[in-house]
C-alpha positions in Angstrom: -54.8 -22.1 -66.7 -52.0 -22.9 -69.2 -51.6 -20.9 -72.4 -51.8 -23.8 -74.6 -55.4 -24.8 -73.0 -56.5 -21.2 -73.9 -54.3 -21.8 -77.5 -56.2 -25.3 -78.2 -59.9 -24.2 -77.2 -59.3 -21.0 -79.4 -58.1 -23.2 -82.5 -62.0 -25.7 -81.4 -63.6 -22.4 -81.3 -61.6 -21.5 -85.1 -62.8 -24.6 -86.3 -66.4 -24.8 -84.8 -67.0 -21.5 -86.5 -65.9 -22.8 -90.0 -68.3 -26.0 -89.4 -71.0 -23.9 -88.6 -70.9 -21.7 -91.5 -70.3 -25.5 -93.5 -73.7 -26.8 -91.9 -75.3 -23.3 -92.7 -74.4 -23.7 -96.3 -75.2 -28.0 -96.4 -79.0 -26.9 -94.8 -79.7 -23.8 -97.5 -77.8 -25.4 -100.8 -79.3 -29.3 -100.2 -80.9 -30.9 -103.3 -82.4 -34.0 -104.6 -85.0 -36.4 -103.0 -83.6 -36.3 -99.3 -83.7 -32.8 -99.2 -86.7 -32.4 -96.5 -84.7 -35.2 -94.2 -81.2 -33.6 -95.0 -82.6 -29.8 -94.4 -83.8 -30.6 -90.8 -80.9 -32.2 -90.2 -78.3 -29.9 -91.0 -80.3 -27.0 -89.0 -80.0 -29.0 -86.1 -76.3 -29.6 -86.3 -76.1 -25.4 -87.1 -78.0 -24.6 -84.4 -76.5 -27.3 -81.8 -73.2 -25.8 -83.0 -73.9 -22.1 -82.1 -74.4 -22.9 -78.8 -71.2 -24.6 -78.9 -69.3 -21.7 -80.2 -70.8 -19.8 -78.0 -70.2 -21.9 -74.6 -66.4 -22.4 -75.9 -66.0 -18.8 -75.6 -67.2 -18.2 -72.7 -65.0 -21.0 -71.0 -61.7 -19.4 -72.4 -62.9 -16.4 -71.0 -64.0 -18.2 -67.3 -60.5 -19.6 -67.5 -58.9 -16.1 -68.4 -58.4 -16.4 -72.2 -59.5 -14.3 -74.6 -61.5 -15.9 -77.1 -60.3 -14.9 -81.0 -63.4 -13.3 -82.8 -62.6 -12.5 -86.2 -63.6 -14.1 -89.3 -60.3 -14.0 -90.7 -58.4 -16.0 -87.5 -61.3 -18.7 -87.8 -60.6 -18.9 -91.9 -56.3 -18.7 -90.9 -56.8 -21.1 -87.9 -59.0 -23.7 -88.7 -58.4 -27.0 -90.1 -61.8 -27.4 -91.2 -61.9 -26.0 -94.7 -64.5 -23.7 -96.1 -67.2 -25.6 -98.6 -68.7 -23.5 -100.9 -71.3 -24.2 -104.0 -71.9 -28.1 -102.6 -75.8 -29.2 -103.0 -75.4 -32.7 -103.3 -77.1 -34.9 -100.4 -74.2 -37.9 -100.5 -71.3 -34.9 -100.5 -72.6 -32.9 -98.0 -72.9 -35.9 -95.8 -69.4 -36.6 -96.7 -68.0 -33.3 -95.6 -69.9 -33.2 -92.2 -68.6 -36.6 -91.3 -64.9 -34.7 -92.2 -65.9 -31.9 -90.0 -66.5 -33.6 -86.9 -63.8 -36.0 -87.2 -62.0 -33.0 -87.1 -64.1 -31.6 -84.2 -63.5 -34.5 -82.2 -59.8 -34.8 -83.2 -59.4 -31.3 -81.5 -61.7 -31.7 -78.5 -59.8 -34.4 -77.6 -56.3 -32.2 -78.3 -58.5 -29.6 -75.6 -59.0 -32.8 -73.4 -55.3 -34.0 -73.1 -54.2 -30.1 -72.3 -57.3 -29.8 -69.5 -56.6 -33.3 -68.0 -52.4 -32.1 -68.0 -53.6 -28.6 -66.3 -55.8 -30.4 -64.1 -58.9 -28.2 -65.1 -61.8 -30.8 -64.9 -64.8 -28.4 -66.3 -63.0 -28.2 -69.6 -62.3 -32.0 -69.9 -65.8 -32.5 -68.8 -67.0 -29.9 -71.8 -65.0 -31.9 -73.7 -66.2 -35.4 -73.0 -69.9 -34.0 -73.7 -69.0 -32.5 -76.8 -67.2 -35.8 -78.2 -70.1 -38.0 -76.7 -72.4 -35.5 -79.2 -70.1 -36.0 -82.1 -69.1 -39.4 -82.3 -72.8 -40.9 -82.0 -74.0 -38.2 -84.9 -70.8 -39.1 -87.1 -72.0 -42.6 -86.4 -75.4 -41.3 -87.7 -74.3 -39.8 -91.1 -71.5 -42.5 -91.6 -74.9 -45.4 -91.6 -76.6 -42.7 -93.2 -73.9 -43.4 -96.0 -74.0 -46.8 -95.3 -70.6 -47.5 -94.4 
């Protein structure tokens, strides 16, 4: 496979680590009268993205990559941003929605480079992944009733 395939599914795996410490932070800091909804919530999407994290790096290495692992690339890489000291329902819904349009944004960089390297397991971990996303940033976004 292509370096930049191996380049874009490191930057996804950069910026699934940031989202996951996000959602981490959204389930323990919630507050206010949706917290029991809100809390379930975001431990699904934490736990749904550790397994994503987790099958991302084990493709780059399938495809002969080696998958970036420190704390500091994810923070230098990613384009999701760290959210820190956020406990209101209505913001944390806000920045989830941010974080997986910038999920699918990249899946669909990953997609474009897998299709291009003709590598059809990647574009097809890809198309699941943005199937996932879109229909729960469809979720939240009603949720916020836009």
């Amino acid at each position: 496979m292509s370096n930049s395939l191996i380049t874009e599914l490191n930057q996804l795996l950069s910026n699934f680590h940031v989202y996951y410490q996000n959602t981490r932070g959204a389930h323990w800091n919630i507050k206010g009268p949706r917290f029991f909804e809100l809390h379930a919530k975001f431990e699904e999407l934490y736990t749904e993205a550790l397994t994503n994290i987790d099958d991302i790096a084990e493709r780059i290495l399938t495809i002969g990559g080696s998958p970036d692992h420190t704390l500091e690339t994810y923070l230098e890489k990613s384009v999701i941003k760290s959210v820190k000291n956020e406990s209101n329902d209505e913001s944390l819904v806000k920045m989830i929605v941010e974080n997986l349009s910038a999920l699918i944004s990249q899946e669909n960089k990953v997609k474009e480079q897998a299709v291009k390297d003709g590598d059809s397991e990647t574009e097809d971990m890809m198309i699941g992944l943005v199937n996932v996303q879109e229909k729960t940033k469809w979720m939240f976004n009603s949720w916020l009733g836009k």
